[in-house]
C-alpha positions in Angstrom: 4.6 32.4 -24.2 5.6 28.6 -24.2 3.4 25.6 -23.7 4.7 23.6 -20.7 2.8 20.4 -21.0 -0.6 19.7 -22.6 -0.8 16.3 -20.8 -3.2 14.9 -23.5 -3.3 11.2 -23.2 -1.3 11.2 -20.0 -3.2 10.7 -16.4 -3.3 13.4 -14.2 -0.1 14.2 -11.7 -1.1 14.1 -8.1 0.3 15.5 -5.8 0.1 17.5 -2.3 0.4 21.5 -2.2 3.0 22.5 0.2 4.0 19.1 1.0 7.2 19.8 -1.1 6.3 17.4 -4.0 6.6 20.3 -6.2 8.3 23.5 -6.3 7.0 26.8 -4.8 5.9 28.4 -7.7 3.5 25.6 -9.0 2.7 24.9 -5.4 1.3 28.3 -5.6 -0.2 28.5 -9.1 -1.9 25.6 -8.7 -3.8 26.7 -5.2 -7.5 27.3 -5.1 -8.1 25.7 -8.4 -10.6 22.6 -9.1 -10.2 19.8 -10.2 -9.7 19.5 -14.1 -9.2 23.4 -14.6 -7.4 25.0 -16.7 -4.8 28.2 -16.0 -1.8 29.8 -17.5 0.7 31.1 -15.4 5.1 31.8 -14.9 6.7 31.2 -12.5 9.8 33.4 -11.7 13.1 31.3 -11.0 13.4 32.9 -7.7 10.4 30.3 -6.5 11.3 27.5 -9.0 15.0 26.2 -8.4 16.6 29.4 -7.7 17.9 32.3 -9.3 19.8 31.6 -13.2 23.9 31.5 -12.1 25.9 32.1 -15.3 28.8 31.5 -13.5 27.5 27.4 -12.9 27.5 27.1 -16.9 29.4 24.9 -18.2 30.8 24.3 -21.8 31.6 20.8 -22.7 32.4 19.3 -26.3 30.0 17.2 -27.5 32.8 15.0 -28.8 32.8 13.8 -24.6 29.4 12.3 -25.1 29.3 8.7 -26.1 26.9 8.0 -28.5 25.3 4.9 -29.9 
């Protein structure tokens, strides 16, 4: 399992649930809990941003980049 943020040293995120601030999922992970508290959870891509769609990948060279 992955980390996703820590947030050490950062201020909190506020925020609304089901106020569309925030996608589904952690709308719904995030329900019910205090203030402060801790939880671990994953959220499926079907209530993130939507399901993964291989054929929207794109392959570019990195030689089109401009770099400083």
């Amino acid at each position: 399992m992955e980390v996703f943020d820590y947030l050490v040293g950062w201020d909190p995120i506020e925020f609304k649930i089901v106020s569309v601030q925030m996608i589904k999922g952690f709308d719904n992970a995030v329900a019910g809990m205090e203030s402060n508290g801790n939880k671990i959870w994953e959220i499926p891509s079907s209530d993130a941003y939507d399901q993964y769609d291989y054929d929207m990948v794109q392959t570019v060279l990195k030689e089109k980049f401009y770099l400083k």
